[in-house]
Biopython code that builds the backbone (N, CA, C, O; Angstrom):
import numpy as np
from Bio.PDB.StructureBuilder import StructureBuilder

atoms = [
    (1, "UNK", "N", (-167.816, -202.859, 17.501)),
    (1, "UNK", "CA", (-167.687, -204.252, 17.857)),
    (1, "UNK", "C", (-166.274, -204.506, 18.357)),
    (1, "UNK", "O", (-165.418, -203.622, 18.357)),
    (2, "UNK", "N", (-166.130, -205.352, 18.647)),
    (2, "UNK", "CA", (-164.948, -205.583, 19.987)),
    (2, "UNK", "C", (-164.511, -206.547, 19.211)),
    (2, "UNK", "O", (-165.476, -207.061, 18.646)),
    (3, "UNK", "N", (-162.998, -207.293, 18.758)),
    (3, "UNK", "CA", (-162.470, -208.027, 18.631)),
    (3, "UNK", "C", (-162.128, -209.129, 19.782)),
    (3, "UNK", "O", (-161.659, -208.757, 20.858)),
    (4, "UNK", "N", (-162.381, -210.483, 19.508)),
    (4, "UNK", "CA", (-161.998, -211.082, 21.004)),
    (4, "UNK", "C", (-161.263, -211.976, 20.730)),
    (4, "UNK", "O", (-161.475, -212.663, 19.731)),
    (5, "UNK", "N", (-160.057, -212.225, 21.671)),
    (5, "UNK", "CA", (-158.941, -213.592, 21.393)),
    (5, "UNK", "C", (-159.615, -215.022, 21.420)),
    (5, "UNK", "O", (-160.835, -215.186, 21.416)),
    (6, "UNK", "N", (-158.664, -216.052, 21.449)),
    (6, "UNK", "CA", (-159.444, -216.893, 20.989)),
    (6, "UNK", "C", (-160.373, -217.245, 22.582)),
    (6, "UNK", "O", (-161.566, -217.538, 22.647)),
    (7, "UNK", "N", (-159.544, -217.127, 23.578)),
    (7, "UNK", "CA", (-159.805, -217.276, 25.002)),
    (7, "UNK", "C", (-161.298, -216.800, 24.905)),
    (7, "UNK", "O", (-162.331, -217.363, 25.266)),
    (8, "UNK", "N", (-161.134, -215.856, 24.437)),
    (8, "UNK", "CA", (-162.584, -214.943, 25.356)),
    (8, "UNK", "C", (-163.774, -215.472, 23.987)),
    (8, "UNK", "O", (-164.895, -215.081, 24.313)),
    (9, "UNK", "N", (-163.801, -215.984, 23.047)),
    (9, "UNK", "CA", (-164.316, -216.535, 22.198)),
    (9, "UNK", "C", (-165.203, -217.804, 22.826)),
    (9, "UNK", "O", (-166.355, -218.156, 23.080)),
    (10, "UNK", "N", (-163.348, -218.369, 22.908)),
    (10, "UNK", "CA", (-164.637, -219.988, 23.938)),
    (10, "UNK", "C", (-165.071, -219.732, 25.242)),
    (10, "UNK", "O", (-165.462, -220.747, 25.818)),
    (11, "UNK", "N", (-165.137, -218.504, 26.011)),
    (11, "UNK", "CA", (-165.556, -218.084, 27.072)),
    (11, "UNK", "C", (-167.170, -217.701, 26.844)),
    (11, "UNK", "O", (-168.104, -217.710, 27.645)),
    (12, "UNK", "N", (-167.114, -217.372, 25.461)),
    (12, "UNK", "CA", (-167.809, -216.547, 24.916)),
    (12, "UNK", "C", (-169.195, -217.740, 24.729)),
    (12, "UNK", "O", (-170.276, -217.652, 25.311)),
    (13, "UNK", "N", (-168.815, -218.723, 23.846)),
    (13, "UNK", "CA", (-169.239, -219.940, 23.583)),
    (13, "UNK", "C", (-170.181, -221.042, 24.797)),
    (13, "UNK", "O", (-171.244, -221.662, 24.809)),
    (14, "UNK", "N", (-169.280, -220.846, 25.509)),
    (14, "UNK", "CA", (-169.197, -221.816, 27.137)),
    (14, "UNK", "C", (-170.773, -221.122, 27.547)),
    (14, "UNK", "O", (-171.795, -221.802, 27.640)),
    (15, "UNK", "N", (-170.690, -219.296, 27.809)),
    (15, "UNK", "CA", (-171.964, -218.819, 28.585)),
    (15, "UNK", "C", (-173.145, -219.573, 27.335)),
    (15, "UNK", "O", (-174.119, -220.241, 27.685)),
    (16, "UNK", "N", (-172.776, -219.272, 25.828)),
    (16, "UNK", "CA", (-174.642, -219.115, 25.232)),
    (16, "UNK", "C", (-174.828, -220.333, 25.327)),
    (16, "UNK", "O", (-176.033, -220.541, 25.462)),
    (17, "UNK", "N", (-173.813, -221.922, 25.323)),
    (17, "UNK", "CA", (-174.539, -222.995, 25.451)),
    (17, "UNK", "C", (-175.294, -222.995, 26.807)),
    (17, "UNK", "O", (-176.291, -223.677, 27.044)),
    (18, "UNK", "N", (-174.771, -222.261, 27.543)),
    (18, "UNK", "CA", (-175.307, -222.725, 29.053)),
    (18, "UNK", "C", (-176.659, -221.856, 29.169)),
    (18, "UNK", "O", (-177.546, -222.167, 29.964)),
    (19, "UNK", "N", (-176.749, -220.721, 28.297)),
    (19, "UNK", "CA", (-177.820, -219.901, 28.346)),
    (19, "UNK", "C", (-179.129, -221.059, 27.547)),
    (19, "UNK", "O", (-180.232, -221.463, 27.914)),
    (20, "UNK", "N", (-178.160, -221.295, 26.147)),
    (20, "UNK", "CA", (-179.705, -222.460, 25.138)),
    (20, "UNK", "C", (-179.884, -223.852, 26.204)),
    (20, "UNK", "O", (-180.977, -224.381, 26.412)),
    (21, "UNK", "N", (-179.138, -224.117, 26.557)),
    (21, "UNK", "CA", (-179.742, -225.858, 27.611)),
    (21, "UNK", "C", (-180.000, -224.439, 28.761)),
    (21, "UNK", "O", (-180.851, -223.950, 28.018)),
    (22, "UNK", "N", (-179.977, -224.024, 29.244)),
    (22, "UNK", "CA", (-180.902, -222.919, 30.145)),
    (22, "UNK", "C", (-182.428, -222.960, 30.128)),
    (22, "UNK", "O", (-183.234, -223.245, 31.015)),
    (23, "UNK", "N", (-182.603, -222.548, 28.714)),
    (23, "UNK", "CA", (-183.604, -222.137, 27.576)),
    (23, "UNK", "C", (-184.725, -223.511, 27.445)),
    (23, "UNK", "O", (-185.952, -223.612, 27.469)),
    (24, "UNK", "N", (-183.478, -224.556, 27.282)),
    (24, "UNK", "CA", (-184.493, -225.655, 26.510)),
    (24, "UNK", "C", (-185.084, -226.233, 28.098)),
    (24, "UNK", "O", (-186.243, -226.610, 28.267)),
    (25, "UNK", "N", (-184.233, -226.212, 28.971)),
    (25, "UNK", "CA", (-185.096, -226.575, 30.105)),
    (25, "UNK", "C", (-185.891, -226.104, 30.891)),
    (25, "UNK", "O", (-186.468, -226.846, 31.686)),
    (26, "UNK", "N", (-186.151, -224.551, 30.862)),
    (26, "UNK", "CA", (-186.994, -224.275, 30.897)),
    (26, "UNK", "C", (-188.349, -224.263, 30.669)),
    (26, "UNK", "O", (-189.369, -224.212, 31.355)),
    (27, "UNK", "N", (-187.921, -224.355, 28.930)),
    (27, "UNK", "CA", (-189.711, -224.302, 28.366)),
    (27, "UNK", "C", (-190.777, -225.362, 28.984)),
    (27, "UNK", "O", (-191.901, -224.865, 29.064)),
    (28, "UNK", "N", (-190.710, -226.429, 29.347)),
    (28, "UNK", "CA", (-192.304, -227.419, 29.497)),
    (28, "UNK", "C", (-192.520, -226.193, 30.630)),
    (28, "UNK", "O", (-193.545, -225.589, 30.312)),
    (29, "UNK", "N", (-191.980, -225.672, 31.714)),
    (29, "UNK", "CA", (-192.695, -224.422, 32.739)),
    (29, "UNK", "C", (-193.149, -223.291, 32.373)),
    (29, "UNK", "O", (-193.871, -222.597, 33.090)),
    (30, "UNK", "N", (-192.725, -222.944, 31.063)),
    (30, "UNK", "CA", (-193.079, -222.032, 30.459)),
    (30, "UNK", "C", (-194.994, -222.461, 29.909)),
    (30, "UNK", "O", (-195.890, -221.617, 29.914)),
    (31, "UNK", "N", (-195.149, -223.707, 29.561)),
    (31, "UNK", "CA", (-196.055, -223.964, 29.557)),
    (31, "UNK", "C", (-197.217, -224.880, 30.465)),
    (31, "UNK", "O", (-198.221, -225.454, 30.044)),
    (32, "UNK", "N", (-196.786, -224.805, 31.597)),
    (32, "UNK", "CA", (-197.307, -225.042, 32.819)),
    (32, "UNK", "C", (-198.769, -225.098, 32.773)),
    (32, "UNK", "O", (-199.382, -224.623, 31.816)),
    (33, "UNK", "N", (-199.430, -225.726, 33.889)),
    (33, "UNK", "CA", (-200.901, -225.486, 34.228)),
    (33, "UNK", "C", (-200.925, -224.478, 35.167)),
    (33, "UNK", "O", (-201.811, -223.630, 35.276)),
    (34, "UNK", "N", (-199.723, -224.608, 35.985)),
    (34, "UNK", "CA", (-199.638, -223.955, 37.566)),
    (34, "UNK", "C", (-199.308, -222.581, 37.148)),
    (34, "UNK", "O", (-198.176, -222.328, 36.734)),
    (35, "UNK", "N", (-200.097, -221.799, 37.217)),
    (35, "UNK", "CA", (-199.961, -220.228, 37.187)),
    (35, "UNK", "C", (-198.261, -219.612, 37.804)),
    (35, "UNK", "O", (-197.462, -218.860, 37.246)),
    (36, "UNK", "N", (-198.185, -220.337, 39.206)),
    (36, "UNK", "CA", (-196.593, -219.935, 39.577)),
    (36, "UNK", "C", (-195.802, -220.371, 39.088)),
    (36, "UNK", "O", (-194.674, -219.972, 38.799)),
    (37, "UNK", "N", (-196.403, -221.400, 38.914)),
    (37, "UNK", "CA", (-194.481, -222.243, 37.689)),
    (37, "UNK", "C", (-194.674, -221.147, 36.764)),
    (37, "UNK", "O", (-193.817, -220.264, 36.778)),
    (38, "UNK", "N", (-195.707, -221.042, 35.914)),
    (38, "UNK", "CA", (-195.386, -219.937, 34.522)),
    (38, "UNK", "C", (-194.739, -218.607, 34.985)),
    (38, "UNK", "O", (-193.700, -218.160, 34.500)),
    (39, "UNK", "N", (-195.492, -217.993, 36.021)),
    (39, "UNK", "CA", (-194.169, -216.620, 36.386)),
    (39, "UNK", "C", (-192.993, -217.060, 36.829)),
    (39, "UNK", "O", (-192.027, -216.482, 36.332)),
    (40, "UNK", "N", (-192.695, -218.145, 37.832)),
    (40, "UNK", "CA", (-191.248, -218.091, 37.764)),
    (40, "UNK", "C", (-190.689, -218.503, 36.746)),
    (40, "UNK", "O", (-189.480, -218.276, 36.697)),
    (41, "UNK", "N", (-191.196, -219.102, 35.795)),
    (41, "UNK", "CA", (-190.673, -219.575, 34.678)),
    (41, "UNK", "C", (-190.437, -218.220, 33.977)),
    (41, "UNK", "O", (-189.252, -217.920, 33.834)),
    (42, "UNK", "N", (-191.536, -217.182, 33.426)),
    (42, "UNK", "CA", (-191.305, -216.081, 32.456)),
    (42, "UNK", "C", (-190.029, -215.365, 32.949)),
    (42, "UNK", "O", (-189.098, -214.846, 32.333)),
    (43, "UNK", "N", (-190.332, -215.529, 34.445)),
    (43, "UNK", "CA", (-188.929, -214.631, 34.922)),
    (43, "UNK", "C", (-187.453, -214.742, 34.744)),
    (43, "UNK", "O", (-186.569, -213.961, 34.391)),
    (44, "UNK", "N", (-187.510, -216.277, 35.199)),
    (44, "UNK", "CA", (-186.228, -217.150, 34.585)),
    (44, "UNK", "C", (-186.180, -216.680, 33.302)),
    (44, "UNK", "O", (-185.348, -215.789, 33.127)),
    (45, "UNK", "N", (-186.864, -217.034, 32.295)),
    (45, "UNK", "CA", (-186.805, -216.533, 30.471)),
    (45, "UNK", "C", (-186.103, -214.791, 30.131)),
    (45, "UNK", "O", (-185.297, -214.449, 29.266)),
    (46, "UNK", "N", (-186.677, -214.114, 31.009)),
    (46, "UNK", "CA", (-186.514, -213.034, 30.993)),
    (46, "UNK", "C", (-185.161, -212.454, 31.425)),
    (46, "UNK", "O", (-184.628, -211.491, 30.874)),
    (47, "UNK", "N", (-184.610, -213.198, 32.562)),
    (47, "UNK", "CA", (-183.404, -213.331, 33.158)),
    (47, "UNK", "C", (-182.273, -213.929, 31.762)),
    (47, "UNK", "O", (-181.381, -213.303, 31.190)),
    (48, "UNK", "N", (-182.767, -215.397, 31.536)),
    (48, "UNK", "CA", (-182.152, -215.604, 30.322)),
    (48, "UNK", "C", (-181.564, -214.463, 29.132)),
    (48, "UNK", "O", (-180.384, -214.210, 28.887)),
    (49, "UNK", "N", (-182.449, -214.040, 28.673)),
    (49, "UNK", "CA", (-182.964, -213.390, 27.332)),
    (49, "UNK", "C", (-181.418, -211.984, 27.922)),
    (49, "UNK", "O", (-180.380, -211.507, 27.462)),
    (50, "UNK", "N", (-182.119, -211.917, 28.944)),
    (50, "UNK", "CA", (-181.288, -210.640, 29.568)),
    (50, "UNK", "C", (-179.757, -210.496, 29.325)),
    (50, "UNK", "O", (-179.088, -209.613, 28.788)),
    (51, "UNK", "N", (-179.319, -212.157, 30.149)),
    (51, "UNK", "CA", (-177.818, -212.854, 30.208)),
    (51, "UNK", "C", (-177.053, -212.957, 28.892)),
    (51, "UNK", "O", (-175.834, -213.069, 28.757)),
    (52, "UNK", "N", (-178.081, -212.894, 27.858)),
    (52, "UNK", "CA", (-177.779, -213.503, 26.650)),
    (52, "UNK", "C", (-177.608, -211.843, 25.895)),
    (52, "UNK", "O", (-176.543, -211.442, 25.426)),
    (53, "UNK", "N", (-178.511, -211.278, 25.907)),
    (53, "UNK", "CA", (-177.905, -209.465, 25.460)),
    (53, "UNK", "C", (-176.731, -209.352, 25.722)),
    (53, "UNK", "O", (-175.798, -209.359, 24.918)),
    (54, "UNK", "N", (-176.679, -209.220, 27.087)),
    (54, "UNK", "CA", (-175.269, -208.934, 27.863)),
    (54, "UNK", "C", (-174.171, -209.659, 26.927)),
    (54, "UNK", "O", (-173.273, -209.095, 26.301)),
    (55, "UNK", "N", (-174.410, -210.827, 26.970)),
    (55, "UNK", "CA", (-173.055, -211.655, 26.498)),
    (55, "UNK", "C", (-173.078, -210.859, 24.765)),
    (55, "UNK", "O", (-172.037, -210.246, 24.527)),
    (56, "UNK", "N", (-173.876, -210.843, 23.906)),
    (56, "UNK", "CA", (-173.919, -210.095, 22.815)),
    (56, "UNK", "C", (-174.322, -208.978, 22.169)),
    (56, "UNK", "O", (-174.224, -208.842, 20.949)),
    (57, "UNK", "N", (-174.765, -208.179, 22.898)),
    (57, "UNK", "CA", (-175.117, -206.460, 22.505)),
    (57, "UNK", "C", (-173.875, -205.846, 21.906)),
    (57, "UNK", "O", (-173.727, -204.626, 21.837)),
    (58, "UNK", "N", (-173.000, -206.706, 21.482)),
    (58, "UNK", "CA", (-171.941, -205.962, 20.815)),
    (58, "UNK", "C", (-171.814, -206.229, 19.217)),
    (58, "UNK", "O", (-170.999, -205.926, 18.346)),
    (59, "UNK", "N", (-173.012, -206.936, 19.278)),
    (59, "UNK", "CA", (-172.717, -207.821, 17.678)),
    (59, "UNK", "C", (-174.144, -208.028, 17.142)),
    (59, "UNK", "O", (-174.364, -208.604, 16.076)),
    (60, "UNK", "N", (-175.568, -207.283, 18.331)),
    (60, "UNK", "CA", (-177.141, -207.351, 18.113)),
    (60, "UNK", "C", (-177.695, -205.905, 18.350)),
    (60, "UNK", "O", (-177.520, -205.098, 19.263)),
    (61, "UNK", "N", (-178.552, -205.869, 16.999)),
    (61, "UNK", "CA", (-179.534, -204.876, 17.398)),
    (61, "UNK", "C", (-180.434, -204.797, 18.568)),
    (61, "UNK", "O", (-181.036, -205.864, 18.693)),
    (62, "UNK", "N", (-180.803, -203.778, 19.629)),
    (62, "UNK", "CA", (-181.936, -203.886, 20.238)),
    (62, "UNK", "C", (-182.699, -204.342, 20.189)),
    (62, "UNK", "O", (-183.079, -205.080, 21.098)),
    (63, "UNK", "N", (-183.475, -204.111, 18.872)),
    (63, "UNK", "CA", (-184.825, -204.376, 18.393)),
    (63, "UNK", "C", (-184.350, -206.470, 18.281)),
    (63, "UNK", "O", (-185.211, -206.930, 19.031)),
    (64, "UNK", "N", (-183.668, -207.466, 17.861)),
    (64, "UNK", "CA", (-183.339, -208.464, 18.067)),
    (64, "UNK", "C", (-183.769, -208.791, 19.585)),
    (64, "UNK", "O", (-184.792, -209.474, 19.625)),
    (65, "UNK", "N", (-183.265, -208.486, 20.756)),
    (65, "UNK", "CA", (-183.031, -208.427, 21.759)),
    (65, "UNK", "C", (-185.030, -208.268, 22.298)),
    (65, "UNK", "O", (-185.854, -209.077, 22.723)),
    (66, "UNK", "N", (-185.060, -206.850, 21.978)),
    (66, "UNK", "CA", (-186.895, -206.957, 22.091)),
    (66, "UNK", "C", (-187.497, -207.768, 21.636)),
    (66, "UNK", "O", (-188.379, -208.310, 22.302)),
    (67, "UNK", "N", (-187.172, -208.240, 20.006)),
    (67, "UNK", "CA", (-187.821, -210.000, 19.977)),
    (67, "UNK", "C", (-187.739, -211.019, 20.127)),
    (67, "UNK", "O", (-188.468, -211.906, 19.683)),
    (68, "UNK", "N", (-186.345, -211.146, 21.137)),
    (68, "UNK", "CA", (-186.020, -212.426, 21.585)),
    (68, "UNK", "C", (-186.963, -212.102, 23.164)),
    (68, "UNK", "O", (-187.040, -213.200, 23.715)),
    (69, "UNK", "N", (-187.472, -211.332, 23.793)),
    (69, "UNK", "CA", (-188.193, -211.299, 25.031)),
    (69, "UNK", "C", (-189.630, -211.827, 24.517)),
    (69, "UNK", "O", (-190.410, -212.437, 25.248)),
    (70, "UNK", "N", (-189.826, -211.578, 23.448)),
    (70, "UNK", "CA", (-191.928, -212.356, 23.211)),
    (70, "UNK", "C", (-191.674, -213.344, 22.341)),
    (70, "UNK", "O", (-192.642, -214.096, 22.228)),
    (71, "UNK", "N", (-190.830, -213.612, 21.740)),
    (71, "UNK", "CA", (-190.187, -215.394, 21.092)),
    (71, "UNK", "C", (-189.870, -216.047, 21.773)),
    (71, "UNK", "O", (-189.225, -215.448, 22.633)),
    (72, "UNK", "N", (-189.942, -217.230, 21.983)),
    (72, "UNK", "CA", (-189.137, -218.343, 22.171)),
    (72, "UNK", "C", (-188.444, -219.263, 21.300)),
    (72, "UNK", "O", (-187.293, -219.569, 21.612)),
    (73, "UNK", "N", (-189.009, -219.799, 20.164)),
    (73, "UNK", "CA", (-188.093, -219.860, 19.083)),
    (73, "UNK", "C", (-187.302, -218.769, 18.470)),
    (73, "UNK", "O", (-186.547, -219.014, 17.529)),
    (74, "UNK", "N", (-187.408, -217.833, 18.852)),
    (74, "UNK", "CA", (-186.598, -216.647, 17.659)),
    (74, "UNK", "C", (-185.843, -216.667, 18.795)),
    (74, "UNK", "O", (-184.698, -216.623, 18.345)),
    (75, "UNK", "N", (-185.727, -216.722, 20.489)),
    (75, "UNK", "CA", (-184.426, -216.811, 21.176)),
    (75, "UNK", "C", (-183.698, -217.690, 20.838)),
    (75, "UNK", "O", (-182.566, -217.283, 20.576)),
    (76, "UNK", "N", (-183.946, -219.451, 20.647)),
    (76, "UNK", "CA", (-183.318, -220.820, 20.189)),
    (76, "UNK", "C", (-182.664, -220.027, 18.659)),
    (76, "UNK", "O", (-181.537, -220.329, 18.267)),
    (77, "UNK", "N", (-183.316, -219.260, 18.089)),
    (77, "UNK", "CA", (-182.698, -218.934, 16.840)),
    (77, "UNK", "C", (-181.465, -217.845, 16.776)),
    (77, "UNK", "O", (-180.609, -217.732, 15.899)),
    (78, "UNK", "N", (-181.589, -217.319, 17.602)),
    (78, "UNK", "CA", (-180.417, -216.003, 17.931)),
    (78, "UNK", "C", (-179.664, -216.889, 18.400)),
    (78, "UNK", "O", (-178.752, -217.374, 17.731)),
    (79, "UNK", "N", (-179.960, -217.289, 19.792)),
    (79, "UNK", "CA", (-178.345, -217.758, 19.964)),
    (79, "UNK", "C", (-177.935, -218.682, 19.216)),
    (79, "UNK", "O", (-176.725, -218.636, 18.992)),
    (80, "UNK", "N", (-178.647, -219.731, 18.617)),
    (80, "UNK", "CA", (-177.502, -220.266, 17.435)),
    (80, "UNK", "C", (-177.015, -220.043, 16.387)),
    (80, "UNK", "O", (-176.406, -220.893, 15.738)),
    (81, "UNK", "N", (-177.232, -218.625, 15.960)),
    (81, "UNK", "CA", (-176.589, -217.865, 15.208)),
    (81, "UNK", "C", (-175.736, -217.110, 15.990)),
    (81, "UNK", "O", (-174.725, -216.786, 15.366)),
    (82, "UNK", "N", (-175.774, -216.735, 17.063)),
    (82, "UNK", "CA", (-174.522, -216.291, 17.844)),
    (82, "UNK", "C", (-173.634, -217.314, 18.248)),
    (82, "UNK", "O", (-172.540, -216.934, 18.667)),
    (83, "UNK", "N", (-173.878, -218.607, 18.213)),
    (83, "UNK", "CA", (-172.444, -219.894, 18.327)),
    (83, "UNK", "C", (-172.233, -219.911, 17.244)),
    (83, "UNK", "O", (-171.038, -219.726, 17.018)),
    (84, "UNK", "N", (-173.019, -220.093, 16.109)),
    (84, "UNK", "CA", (-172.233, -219.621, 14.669)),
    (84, "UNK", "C", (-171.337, -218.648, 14.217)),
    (84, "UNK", "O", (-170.359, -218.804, 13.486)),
    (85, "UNK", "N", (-171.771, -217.628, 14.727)),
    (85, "UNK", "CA", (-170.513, -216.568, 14.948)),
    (85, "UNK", "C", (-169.184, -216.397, 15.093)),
    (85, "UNK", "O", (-168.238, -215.901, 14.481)),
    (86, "UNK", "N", (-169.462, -217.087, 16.314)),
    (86, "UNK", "CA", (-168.554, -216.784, 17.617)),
    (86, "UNK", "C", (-167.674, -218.567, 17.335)),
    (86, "UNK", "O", (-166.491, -218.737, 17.630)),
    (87, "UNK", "N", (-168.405, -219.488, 16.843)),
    (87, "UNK", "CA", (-167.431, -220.974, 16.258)),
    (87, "UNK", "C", (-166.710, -220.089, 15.013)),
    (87, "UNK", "O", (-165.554, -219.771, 15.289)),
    (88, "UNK", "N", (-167.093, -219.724, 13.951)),
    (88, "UNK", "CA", (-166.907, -219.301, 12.541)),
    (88, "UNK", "C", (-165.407, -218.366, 13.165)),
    (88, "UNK", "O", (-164.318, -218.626, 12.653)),
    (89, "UNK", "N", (-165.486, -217.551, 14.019)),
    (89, "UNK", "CA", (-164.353, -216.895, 14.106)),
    (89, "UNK", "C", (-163.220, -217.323, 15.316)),
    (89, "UNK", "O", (-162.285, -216.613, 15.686)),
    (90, "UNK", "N", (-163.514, -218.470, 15.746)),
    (90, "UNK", "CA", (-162.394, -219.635, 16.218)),
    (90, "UNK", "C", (-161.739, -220.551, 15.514)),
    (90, "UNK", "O", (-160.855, -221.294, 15.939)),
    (91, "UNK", "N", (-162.319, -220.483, 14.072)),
    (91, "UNK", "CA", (-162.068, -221.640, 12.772)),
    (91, "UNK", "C", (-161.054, -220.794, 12.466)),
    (91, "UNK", "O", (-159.863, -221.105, 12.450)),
    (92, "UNK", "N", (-161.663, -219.371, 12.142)),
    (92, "UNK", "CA", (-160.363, -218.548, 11.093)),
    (92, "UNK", "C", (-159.245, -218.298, 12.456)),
    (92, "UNK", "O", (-158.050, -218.077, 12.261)),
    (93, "UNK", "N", (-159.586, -218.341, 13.220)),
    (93, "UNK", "CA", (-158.171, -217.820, 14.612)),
    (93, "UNK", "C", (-157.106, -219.255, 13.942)),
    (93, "UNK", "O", (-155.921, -219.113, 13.644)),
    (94, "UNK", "N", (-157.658, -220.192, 13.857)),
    (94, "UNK", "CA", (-157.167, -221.252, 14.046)),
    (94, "UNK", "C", (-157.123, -221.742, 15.414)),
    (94, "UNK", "O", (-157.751, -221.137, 16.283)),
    (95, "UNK", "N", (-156.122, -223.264, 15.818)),
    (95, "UNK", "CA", (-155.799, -223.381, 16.887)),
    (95, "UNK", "C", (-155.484, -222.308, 18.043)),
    (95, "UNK", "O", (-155.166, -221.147, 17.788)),
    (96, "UNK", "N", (-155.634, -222.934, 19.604)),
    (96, "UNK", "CA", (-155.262, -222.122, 20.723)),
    (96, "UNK", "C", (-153.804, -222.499, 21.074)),
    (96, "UNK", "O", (-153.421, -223.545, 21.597)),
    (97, "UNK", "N", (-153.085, -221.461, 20.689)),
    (97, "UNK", "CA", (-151.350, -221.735, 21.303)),
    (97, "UNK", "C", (-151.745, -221.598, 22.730)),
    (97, "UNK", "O", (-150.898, -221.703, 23.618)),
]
sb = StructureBuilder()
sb.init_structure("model")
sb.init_model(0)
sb.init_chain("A")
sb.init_seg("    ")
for serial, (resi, resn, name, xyz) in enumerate(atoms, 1):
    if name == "N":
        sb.init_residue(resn, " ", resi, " ")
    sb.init_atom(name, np.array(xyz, "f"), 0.0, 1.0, " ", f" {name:<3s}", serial, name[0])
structure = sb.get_structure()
C-alpha cells in the first residue's frame, strides 16, 4: 500500500465522489425499459466500477472489485468505505500547510 500526502488524499477523495454521483445517476438507466439505454448504461457502470479499482486497487481485494461489477449497492457500499478511508486519514494528517 502506498502512503499518500495530504494533496493526493483530497485528489483521491475529489475522483470517488465524482465516481458515487456518477453511480447514483446512472442507475434509473440501469433500469430502463429501452434495451439501449440498459447497455449503454451497463457499460457506463462497468466503466465506473473500472475508474473506481484504478483509483483503489491499492487498498482492495480483487475479489471486492469482482463484486462491485454484479452489485450495485455493494459498489454505493465500497466506495463509501473508501471516502471513509481516505477522510479518516486526512483527520489524522491534520490540516493542509
Amino acid at each position: 500500500m502506498h502512503e499518500l500526502d495530504a494533496y493526493q488524499q483530497m485528489e483521491k477523495i475529489k475522483a470517488l465522489h465524482w465516481i458515487r454521483r456518477s453511480a447514483i445517476f446512472l442507475k434509473p438507466s440501469l433500469k430502463s425499459e429501452d434495451p439501449g439505454v440498459v447497455e449503454e448504461a451497463k457499460q457506463a457502470y462497468k466503466d465506473l466500477v473500472d475508474r473506481f479499482y484504478s483509483e483503489t486497487s491499492d487498498y482492495m481485494p480483487l475479489s471486492q472489485y469482482k463484486a462491485a461489477k454484479r452489485n450495485f449497492e455493494y459498489f454505493l457500499r465500497l466506495i463509501d468505505l473508501a471516502l471513509a478511508y481516505f477522510a479518516d486519514g486526512m483527520e489524522a494528517e491534520g490540516p493542509v500547510q
